[in-house]
Every structure is written in C-alpha cells, then in structure tokens.
matplotlib code that plots the C-alpha trace (Angstrom):
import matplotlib.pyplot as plt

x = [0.0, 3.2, 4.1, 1.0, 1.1, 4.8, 5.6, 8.1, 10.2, 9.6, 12.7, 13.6, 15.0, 12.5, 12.5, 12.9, 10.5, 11.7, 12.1, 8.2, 7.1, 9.6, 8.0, 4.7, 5.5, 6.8, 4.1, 1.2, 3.3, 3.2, 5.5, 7.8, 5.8, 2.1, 3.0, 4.3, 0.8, -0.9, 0.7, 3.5, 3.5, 6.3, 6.6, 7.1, 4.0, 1.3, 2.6, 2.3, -1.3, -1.8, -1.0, -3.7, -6.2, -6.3, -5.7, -8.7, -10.3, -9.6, -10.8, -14.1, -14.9, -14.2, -16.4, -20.1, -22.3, -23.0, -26.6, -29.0, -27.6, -24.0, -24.8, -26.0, -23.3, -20.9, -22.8, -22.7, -19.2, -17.7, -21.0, -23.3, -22.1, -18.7, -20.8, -22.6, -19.9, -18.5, -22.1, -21.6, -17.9, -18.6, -22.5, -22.7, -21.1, -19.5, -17.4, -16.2, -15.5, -14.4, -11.7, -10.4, -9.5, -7.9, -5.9, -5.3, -4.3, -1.5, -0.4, 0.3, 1.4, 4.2, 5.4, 5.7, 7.7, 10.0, 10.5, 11.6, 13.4, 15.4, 15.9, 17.0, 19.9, 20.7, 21.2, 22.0, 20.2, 19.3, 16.4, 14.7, 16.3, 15.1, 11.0]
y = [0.0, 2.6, 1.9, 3.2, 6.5, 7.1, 9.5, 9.1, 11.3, 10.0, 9.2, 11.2, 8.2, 6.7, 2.6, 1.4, -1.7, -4.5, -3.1, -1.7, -5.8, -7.3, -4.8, -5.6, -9.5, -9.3, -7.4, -9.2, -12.6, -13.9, -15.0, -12.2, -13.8, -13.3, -9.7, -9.0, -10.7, -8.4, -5.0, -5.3, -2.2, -0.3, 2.5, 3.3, 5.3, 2.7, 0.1, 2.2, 3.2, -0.5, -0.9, 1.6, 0.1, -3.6, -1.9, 0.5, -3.3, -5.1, -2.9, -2.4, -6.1, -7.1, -4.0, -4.6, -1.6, 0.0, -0.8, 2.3, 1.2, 1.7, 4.8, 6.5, 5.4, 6.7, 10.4, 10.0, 9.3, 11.9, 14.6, 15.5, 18.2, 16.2, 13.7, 15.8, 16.9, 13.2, 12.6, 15.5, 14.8, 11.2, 11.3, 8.4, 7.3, 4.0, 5.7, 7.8, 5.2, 3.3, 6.0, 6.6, 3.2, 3.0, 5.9, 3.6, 0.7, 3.3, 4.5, 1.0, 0.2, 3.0, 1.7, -1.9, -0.9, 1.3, -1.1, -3.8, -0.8, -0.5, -4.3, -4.2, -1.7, -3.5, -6.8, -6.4, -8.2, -11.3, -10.2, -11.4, -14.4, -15.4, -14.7]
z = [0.0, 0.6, -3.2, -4.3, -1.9, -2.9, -5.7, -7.7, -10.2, -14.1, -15.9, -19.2, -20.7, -23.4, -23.6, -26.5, -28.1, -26.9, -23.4, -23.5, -24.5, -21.6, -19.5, -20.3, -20.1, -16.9, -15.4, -16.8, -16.3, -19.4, -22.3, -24.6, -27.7, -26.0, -25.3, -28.4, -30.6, -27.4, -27.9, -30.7, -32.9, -35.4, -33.0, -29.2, -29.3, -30.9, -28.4, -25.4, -26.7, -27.2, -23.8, -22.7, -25.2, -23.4, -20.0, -20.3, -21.8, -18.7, -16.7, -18.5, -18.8, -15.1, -14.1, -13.1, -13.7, -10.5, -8.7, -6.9, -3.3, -4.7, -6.7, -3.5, -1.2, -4.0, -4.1, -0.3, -0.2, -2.2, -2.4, -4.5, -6.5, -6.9, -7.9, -10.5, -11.7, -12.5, -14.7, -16.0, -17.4, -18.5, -19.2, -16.7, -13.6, -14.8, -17.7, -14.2, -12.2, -15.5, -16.2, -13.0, -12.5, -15.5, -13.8, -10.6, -13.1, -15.1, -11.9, -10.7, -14.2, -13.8, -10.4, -11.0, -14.4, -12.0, -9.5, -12.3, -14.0, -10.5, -9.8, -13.7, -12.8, -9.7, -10.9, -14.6, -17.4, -14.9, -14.1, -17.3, -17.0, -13.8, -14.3]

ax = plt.figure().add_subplot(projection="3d")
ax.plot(x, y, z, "-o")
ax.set_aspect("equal")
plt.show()
C-alpha cells in the first residue's frame, strides 16, 4: 500500500520496443511472444497506446455496472455536486469510475515498471532471466 502513496520522479530516458514488451511481459506474467501478438506495434507510441487500449479493456470487462444502493453510497461518499460533476464529465457514472480506475491501473502500471526498472539496474540483465 506505501508503493501506491509514494511518488516518484519519471525518468527522461525513453525505452525502447523491446524493453516496453519485456516490460509488459513481466508485469502481466506472461510470455515475450504473447505480449508481443498483445501489444506489438512499429513505434514506441502505438505500443504504449496498445497498452492503454487492453488496459482501459480489462478494466471495462471485469467491471459490473453500478446498482442504486452503490450509486447512493458513491454520491454519499464523495457529495453530491462532486458527484454531479462526474455525470456530467462522462454522461454516466461508470465511464467515471471506468476512467479513473484506469488511472489507478497506469499508476500501478508506472510503479511496478520502476520497480523492475530499478531491480533491472541492480542486478544487470538477470532479471529477465530469472522470471
């Protein structure tokens, strides 16, 4: 739970392909190949909005649409006018709640590639190798 709370400064070094699809491998725990036919593109950029495309997927089809008993607590939890002002951005609560997990999930996205960016400097190219 500290991992998520801790902010950290972004790096201004730009990963290159192969490093984005290890990345994504490791994370999601599958093979090189899998993440590759998953989110393999020509550029940095398509891959990393491929990325965002199944994360913003997984999200979406593991998330039940809210009942009236949840919708309430939700508007009683953070207020009404916050509240109105989430409908009013998305045009309906779920897209809300749909988007800003999808924040949650790229901000835990970010840390776990830091932390294996960090263990990756640490211990050299081994830790590919040994997952």
């Amino acid at each position: 739970m500290s991992e998520i709370n801790e902010i950290k400064e972004p790096t201004s070094e730009i990963p290159t392909k192969e490093e984005l699809i290890e990345r994504y491998a490791n994370i999601q725990k599958i093979s090189i190949e899998e993440a590759n036919e998953q989110v393999g593109a020509e550029t940095v950029e398509d891959i990393l909005k491929n990325i965002e495309n199944k994360t913003f997927e997984k999200i979406n089809s593991t998330q039940v649409p809210m009942n009236r008993a949840q919708r309430r607590a939700l508007k009683k939890k953070v207020g009404a006018k916050k509240y109105a002002e989430m409908v009013a951005e998305s045009g309906d609560i779920t897209t809300a709640v749909s988007e800003t997990a999808t924040k949650l999930n790229y901000i835990d996205l970010i840390q776990k590639l830091r932390k294996l960016n960090e263990e990756k400097k640490e211990n050299g190219e081994t830790i590919i190798e040994n997952n």
